[in-house]
C-alpha positions as CSV (number, residue, x, y, z in Angstrom):
1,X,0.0,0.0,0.0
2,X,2.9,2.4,-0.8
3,X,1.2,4.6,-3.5
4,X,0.8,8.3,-3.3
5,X,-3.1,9.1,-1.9
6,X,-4.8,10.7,-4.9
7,X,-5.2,14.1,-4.3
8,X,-7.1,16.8,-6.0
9,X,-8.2,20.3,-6.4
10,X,-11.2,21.8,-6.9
11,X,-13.0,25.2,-5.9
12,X,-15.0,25.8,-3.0
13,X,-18.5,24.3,-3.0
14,X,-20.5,24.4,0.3
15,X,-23.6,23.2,-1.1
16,X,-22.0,20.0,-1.9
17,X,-20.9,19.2,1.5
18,X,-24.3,17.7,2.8
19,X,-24.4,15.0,0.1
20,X,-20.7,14.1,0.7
21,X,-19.4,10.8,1.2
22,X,-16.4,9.5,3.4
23,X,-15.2,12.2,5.8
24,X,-15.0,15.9,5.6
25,X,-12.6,18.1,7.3
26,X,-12.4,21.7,8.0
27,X,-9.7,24.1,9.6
28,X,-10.7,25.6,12.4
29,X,-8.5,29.0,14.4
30,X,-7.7,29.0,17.6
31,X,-9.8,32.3,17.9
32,X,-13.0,30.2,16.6
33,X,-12.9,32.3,14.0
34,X,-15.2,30.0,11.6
35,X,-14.8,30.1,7.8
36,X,-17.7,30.4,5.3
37,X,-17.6,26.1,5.5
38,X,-17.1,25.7,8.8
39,X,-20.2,27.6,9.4
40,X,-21.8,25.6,6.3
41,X,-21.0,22.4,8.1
42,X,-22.2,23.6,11.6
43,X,-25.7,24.8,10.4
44,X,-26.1,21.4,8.5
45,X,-25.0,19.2,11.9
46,X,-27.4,21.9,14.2
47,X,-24.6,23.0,15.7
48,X,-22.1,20.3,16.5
49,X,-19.0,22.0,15.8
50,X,-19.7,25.0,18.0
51,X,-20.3,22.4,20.8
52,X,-17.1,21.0,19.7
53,X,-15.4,23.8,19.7
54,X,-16.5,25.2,22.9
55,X,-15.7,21.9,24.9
56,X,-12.7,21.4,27.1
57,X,-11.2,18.7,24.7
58,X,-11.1,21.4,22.2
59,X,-9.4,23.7,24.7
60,X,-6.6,21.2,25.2
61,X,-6.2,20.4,21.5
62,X,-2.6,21.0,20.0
63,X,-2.4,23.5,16.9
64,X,-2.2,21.0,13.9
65,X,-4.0,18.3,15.8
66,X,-7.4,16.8,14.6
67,X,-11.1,16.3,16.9
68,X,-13.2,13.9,14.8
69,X,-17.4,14.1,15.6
70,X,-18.8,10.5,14.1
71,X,-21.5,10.1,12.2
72,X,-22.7,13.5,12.3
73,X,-26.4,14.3,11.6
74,X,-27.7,16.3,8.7
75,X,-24.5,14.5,6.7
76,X,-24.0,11.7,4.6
77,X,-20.5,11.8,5.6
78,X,-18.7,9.2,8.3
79,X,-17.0,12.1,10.1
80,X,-16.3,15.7,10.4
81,X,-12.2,16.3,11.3
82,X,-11.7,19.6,13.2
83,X,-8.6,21.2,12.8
84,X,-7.2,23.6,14.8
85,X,-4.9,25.4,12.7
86,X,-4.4,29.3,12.4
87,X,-5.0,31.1,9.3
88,X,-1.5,31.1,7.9
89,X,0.2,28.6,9.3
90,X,4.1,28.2,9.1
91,X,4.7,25.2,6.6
92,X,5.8,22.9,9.8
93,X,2.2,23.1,11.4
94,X,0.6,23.4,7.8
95,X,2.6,19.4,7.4
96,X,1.5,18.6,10.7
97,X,-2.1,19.4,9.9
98,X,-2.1,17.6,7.0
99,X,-0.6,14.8,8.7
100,X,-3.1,15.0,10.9
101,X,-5.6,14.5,8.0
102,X,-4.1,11.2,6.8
103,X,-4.5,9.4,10.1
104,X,-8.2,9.9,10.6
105,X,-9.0,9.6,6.8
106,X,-6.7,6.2,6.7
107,X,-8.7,4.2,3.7
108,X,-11.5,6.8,3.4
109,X,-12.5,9.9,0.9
110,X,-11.7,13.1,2.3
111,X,-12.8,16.7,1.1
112,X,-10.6,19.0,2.8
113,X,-11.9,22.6,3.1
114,X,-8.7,24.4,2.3
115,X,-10.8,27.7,1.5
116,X,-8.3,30.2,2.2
117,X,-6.0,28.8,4.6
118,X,-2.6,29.3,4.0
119,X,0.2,26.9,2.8
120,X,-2.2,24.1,1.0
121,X,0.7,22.5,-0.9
122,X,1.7,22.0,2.3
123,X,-0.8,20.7,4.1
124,X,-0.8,18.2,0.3
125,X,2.9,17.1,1.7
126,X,1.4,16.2,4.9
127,X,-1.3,14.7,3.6
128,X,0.8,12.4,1.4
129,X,3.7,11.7,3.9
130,X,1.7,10.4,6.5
131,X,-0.2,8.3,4.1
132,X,1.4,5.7,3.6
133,X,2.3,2.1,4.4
134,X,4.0,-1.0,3.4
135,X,2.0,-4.3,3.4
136,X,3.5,-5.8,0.0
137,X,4.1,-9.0,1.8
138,X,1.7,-9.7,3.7
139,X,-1.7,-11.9,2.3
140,X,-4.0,-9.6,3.8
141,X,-3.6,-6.1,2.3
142,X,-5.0,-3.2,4.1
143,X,-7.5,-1.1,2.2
144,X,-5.9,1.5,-0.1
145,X,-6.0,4.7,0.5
146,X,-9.3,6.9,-0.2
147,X,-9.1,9.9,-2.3
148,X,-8.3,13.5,-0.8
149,X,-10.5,16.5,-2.5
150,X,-8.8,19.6,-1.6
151,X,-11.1,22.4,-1.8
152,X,-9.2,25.9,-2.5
153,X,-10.0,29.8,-3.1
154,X,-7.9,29.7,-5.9
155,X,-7.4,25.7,-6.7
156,X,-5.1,26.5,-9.3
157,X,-2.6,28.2,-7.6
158,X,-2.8,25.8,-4.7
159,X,-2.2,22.9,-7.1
160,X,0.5,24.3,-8.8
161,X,2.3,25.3,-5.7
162,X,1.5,21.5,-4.8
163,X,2.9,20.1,-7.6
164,X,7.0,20.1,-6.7
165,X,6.2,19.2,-2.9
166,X,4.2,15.9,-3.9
167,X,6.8,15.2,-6.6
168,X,9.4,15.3,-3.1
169,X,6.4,13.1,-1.2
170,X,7.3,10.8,-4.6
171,X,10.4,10.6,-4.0
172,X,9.9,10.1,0.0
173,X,7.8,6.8,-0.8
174,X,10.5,5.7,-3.2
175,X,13.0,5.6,-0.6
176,X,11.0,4.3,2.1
177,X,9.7,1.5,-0.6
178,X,13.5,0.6,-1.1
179,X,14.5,0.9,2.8
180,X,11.9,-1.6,3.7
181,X,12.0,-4.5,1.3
182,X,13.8,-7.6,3.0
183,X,17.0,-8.5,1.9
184,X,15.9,-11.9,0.0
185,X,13.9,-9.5,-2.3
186,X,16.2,-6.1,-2.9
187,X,18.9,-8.0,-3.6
188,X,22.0,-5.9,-5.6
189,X,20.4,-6.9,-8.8
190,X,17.1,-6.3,-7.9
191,X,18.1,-2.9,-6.3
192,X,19.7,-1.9,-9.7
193,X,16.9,-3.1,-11.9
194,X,14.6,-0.4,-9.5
195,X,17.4,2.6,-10.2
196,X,17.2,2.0,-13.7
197,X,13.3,2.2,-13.9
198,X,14.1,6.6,-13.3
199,X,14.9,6.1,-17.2
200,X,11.4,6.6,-17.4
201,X,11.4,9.9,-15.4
202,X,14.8,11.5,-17.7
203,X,17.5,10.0,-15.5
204,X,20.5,8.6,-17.1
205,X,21.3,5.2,-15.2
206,X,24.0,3.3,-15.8
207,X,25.4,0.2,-13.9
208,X,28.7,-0.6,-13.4
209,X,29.6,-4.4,-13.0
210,X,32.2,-6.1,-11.0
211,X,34.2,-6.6,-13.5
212,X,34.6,-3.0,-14.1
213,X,34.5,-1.9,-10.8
214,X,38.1,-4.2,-10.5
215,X,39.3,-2.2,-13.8
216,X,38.4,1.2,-11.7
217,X,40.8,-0.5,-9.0
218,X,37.2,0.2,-6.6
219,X,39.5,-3.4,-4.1
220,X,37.5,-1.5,-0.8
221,X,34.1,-1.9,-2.2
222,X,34.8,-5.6,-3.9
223,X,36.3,-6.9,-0.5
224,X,32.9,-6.1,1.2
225,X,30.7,-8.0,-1.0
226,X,33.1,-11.0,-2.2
227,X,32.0,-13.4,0.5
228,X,28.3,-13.0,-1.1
229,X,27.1,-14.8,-3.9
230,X,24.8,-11.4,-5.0
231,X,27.5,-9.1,-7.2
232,X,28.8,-6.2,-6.3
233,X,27.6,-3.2,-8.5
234,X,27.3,0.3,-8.5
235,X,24.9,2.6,-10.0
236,X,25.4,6.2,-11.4
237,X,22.2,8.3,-11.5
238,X,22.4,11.4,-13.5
239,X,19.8,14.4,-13.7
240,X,20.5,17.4,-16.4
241,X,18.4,19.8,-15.6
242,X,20.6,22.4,-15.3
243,X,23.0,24.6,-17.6
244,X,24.9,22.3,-19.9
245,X,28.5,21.9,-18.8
246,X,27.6,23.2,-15.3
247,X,29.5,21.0,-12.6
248,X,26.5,18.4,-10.5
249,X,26.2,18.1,-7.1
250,X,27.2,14.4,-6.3
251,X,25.3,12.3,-3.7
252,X,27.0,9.0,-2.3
253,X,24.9,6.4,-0.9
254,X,26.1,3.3,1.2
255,X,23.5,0.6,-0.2
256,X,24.7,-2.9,1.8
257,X,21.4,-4.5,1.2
258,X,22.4,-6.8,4.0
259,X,24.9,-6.5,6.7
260,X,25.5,-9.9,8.7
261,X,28.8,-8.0,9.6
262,X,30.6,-10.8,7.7
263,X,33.7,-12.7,9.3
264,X,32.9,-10.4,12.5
265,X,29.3,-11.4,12.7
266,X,27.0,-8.9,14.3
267,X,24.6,-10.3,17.7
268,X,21.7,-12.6,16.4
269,X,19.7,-10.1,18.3
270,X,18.4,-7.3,15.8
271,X,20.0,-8.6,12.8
272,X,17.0,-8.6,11.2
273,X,16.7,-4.8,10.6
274,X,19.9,-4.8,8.8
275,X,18.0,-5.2,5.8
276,X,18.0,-1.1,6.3
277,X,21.9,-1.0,6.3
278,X,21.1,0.4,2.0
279,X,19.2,3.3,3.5
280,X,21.7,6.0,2.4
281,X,21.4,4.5,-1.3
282,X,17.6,4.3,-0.8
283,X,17.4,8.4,0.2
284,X,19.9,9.1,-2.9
285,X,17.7,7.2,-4.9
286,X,14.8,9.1,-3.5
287,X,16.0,12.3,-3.9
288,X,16.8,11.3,-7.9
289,X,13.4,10.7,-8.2
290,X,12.5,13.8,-6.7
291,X,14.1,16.2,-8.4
292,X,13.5,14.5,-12.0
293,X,10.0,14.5,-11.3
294,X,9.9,18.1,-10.5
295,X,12.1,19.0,-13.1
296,X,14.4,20.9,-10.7
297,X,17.0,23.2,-13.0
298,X,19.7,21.3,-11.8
299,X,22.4,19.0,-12.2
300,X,22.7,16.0,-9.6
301,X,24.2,13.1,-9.7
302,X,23.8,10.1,-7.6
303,X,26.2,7.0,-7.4
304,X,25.5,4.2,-5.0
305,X,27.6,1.4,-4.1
306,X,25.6,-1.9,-4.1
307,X,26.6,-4.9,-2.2
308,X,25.8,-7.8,0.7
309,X,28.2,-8.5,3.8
310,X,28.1,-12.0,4.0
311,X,30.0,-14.7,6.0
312,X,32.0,-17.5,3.9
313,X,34.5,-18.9,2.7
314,X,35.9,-15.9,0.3
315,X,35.1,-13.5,2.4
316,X,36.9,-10.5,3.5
317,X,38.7,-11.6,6.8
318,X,40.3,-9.2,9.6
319,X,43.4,-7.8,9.0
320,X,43.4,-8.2,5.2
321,X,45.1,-5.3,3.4
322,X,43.0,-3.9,0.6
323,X,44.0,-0.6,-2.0
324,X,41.4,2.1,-2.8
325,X,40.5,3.0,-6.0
326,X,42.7,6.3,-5.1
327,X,45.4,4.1,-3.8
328,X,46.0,4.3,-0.6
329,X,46.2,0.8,1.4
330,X,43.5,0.0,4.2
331,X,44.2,-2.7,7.0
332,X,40.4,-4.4,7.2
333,X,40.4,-4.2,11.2
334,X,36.3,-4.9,11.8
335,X,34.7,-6.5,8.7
336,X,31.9,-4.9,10.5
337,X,33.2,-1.0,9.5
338,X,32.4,-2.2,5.8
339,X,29.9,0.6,4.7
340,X,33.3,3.2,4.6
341,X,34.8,0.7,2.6
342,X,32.3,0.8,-0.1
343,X,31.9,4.2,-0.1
344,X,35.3,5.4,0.1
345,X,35.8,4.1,-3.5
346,X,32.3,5.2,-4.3
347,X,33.5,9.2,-3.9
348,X,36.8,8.9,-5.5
349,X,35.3,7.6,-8.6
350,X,32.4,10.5,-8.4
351,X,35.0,13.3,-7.7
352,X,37.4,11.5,-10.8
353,X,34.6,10.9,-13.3
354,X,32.1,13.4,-12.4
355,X,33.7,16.6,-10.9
356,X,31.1,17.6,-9.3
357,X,30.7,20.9,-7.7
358,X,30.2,19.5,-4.2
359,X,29.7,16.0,-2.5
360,X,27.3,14.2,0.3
361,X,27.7,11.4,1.1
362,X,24.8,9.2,3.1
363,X,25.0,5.8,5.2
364,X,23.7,3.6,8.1
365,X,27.2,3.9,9.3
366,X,27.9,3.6,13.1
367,X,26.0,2.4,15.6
368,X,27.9,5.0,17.6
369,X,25.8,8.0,16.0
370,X,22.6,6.4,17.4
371,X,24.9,6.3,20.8
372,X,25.3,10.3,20.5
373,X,22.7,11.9,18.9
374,X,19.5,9.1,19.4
375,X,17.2,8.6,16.6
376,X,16.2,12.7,16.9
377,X,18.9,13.8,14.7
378,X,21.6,12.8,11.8
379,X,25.5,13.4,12.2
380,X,26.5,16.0,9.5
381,X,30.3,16.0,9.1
382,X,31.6,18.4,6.9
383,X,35.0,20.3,5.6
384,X,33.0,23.3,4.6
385,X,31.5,25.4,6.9
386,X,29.1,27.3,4.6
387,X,28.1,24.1,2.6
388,X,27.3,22.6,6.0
389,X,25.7,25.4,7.3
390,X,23.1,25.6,3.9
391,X,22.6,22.0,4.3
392,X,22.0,22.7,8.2
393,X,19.3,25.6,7.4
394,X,17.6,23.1,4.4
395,X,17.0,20.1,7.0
396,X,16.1,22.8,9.7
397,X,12.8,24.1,7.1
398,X,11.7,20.4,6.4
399,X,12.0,19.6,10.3
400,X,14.3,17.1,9.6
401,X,16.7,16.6,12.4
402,X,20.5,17.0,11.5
403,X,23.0,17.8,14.3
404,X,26.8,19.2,12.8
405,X,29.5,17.0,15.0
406,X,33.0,17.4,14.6
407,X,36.3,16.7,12.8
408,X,39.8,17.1,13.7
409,X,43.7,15.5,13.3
410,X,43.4,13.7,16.9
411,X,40.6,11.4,15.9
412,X,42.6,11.2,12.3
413,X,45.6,9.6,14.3
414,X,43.4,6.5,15.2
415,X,43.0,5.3,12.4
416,X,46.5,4.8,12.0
417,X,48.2,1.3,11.0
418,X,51.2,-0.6,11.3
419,X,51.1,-2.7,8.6
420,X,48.8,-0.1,6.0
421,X,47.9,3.2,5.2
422,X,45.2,3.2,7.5
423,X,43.1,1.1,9.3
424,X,38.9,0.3,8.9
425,X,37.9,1.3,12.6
426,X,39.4,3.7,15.1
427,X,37.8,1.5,18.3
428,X,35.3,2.5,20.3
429,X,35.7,5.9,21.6
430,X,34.3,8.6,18.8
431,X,33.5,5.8,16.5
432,X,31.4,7.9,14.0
433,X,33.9,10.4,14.3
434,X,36.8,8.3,13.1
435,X,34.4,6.7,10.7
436,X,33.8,10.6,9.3
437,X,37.5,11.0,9.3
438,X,38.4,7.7,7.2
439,X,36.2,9.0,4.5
440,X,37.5,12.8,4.6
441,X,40.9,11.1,3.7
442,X,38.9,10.4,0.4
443,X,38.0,13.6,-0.4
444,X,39.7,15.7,-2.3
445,X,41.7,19.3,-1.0
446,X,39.5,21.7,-3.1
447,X,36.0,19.4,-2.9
448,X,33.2,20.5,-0.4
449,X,31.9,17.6,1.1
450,X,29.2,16.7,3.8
451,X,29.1,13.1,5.2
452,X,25.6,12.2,6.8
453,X,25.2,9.5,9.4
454,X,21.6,8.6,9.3
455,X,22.0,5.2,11.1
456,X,19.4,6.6,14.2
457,X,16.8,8.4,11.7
458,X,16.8,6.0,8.6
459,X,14.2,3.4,9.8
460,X,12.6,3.7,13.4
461,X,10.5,1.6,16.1
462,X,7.5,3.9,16.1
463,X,5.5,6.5,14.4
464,X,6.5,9.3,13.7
465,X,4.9,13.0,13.0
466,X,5.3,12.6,9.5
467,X,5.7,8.9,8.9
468,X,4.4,5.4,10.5
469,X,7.4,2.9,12.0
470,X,9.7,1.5,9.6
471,X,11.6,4.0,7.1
472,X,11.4,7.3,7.3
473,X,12.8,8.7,4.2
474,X,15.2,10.9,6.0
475,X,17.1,13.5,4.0
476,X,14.9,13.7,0.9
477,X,13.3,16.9,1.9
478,X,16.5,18.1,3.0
479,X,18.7,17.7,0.4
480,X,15.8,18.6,-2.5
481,X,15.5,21.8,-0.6
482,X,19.5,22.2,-0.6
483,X,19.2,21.4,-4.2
484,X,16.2,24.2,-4.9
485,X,18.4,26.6,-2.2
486,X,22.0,26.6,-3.6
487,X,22.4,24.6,-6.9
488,X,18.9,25.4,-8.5
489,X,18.7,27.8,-11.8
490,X,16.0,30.5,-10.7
491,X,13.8,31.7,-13.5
C-alpha cells in the first residue's frame, strides 16, 4: 500500500458538503474564528462543531492536531475532522495538519476545506507523507488509501504550488519503498533493476559491473561484498536539468542491502533490521526521483555502491590489506566497518569521473551515532562550513533533524596502521567520528563535502509525526531543498 493518496483540487462548493461521502474536514482557528464552510458544516450538523469547539477537549487540543465528531447528523459523511490550525500557518504546522488529516482519513474519501488557509501544498505534503504504508508482503492487504478533494479559493494556484512538494512526497515513498524491502527481495540486482526504472522519469542510469568496478581498481568496495554470492555493483544516476556543462552536485549512498557484519558477525539479536543498512542508497535514490519528477533546473548526480556483507569462505577476513580505488592501502580491522569501505571508492570515482561541484555522502554507518545523537537527529560532518551550514538551514525548514558533530587531526591519528595506510575502525571511543574522518581522507583538497550518518533516523521503532514505523525517508526533503536553495537555476 505504498502509493501516493490521490489528491485533487477543486473550488470551493459548500452546497455540496451535505451529500458528501467518506469524511469531511475543516480548519478551524484557535480564535473560533469560523470560515464560510465551517459555518456551512455547523448549520447542516445543528450546531455540532460549536459544541465541539466550545468543549474542554477542544481547549486542550494541539495546533495542527485533529477532533473527529462520528457520524454527524444532517450529513451523509462518516466524520467531520476539526482542525485547529491558524489562518496562515508556518509550513511545519501546515505538514503537521495535513498529517493529521491522513491518520483519521486512513482508507477513506476526504474533502478538505482548504478555502483560504494558508500553505495548501503543504498541508498536500502532509497529507501524502503520513499516508502511507508497506504491506506488499503480507496476504491480507489493508484497504488503499481513499481519495483526498482539496477544496481551495484559488485551486489553481494551490495545485501548482502543490505540484514540486508531492513530486518530493514521490520521491519520499521511493525511498522508504527501497528501505523496507527484505533483503531476500532487494537484492543488488534487484536494487539496480529499480534505479534503472528513473529512465522513465529522464535519468541517465548506468550500472557498473564487477568486472569494471576491478578495472576502476574500486578493491575496498569488492572486499565487502566477495564473501556474497549477490554481485557487487554500482549505480550512477544522472539528472540534467541544469545549464549544460555546469558541474553536478554528487550524492554517495552506502547501499549494503544486508549487513551480517561478515567474518565479524553482528549479535543474532536485531540482525534482522539490517535489511536497512542500503538506507543512504535508498534516500539518494529518492532524492533522484524527486528532483526528476519536479524538473528541478539542476544538475545532480547520484552514485550508489551496491553490495551484501556476508560470511563464507571468500570472504573478507580481519586484518586483510585492501588498496582504494585512489590508492591508498586500508588494514580491514572490523569486517563490521564495511559501509566506509564501499563508499570510500564510491566518492573517489564520483569526484574522478564526475567533478562535481560538491559531495554528500549518506550511510547507516555507526551504531555509535545512534549512541550520540539518538534517533532525533543525523550526524552531519563536513569540511566546509558554509556548505554545512546551507545543508544545516535546508533540514532545519523540512524539520528534519540534523546535528553538525566534529572533525579534527586527533581522531585522524586513530586510524593509524602498522602494517597499511590506514586502518577500517578507530575503536570504540568517537567511532562515527573516526568513521567521518576515514572517508575525509577520500576527499579531495579543493572538494566541499558533507558526510551524513543517518544510522538513528533511517528506519525507526514507532510512528513518527510525518511517517508510521519503519523507514522514514530521511534526507529527501533536505537535500531537494538544498538542491532548490544553492544549486537550482532560478527563473
Amino acid at each position: 500500500m505504498a502509493e501516493l493518496r490521490a489528491l485533487t483540487f477543486v473550488p470551493v462548493d459548500l452546497e455540496s458538503l451535505a451529500t458528501a461521502e467518506g469524511r469531511i474536514a475543516v480548519f478551524i482557528t484557535p480564535d473560533l474564528k469560523l470560515s464560510a464552510g465551517a459555518r456551512r458544516l455547523n448549520r447542516l450538523t445543528k450546531g455540532a462543531l460549536a459544541r465541539a469547539t466550545g468543549s474542554e477537549a477542544w481547549d486542550k487540543l494541539g495546533e495542527g492536531k485533529a477532533m473527529s465528531l462520528n457520524w454527524p447528523a444532517g450529513l451523509q459523511a462518516q466524520a467531520v475532522d476539526l482542525v485547529k490550525l491558524p489562518r496562515r500557518p508556518a509550513p511545519d504546522l501546515a505538514r503537521k495538519a495535513g498529517a493529521a488529516l491522513a491518520l483519521s482519513a486512513g482508507s477513506s474519501a476526504v474533502t478538505v476545506l482548504v478555502e483560504g488557509t494558508g500553505r495548501p501544498e503543504e498541508i498536500a505534503l502532509g497529507l501524502a507523507l503520513r499516508g502511507y504504508g508497506f504491506d506488499d508482503h503480507k496476504t491480507k492487504k489493508g484497504d488503499p488509501f481513499g481519495t483526498a478533494t482539496l477544496m481551495c479559493t484559488k485551486p489553481d494556484e494551490a495545485e501548482a504550488a502543490a505540484a514540486p512538494r508531492l513530486a518530493v512526497a514521490e520521491g519520499v515513498h521511493f525511498t522508504r519503498n527501497l528501505v523496507n524491502e527484505p533483503a531476500n527481495i532487494l537484492t543488488t540486482t534487484e536494487f539496480a533493476k529499480r534505479l534503472e526504472g528513473l529512465r522513465d522519469l529522464g535519468v541517465e542510469v548506468e550500472v557498473l559491473e564487477e568486472k569494471a568496478l576491478a578495472k576502476l581498481g574500486m578493491r575496498a568496495l569488492l572486499c565487502v561484498g566477495q564473501g556474497s554470492e549477490s554481485p557487487s555493483k554500482v549505480v550512477i544516476m544522472r539528472w540534467k536539468g541544469g545549464a549544460k556543462g555546469d558541474a553536478p552536485l554528487a550524492l554517495i549512498g552506502k547501499g549494503v542491502v544486508f549487513d551480517t557484519g561478515g567474518i565479524s558477525l553482528k549479535p543474532a539479536a536485531g540482525m534482522e533490521d539490517m535489511t536497512m543498512d542500503m538506507g543512504g542508497a535508498g534516500v539518494v535514490a529518492g532524492v533522484m526521483h524527486a528532483v526528476a519528477k519536479r524538473k528541478a533546473k539542476a544538475n545532480v548526480v547520484g552514485l550508489v555502491g551496491l553490495v551484501e556483507n556476508m560470511p563464507s569462505g571468500s570472504a573478507v577476513r580481519p586484518g586483510d590489506v585492501v588498496t582504494s580505488m585512489k590508492g591508498d592501502t586500508i588494514e580491514v580491522v572490523n569486517t563490521d566497518a564495511e559501509g566506509r569501505l564501499v563508499l570510500c571508492d564510491v566518492m573517489w570515482h564520483a569526484q574522478e569521473t564526475e567533478k562535481p561541484a560538491a559531495m554528500i555522502d549518506l550511510a547507516t554507518l555507526t551504531g555509535a551515532c545512534i549512541i550520540a545523537l539518538g534517533h532525533e537527529n543525523a550526524a552531519v560532518y563536513s569540511n566546509d562550513d558554509s556548505f554545512a551550514g546551507t545543508f544545516l538551514k535546508a533540514a532545519e525548514t523540512e524539520r528534519e533533524g540534523a546535528w553538525r558533530m566534529p572533525l579534527g587531526q586527533a581522531y585522524d591519528d586513530m586510524l593509524k596502521s602498522p602494517v597499511a595506510d590506514m586502518k577500517n575502525i578507530g575503536g570504540r571511543p568517537a567511532g562515527s567520528i573516526t568513521a567521518a574522518q576515514f572517508l575525509k581522507r577520500f576527499v579531495k583538497d579543493d572538494m566541499p563535502w558533507i558526510h551524513l550518518d543517518i544510522a538513528g533516523v533511517a528506519h525507526v521503532k514507532s510512528d513518527q509525526e510525518l511517517s508510521p514505523k519503519g523507514a522514514t525517508g530521511w534526507g529527501v526533503r533536505a537535500l531537494d531543498r538544498l538542491i532548490s536553495d544553492r544549486f537550482e537555476a532560478k527563473d
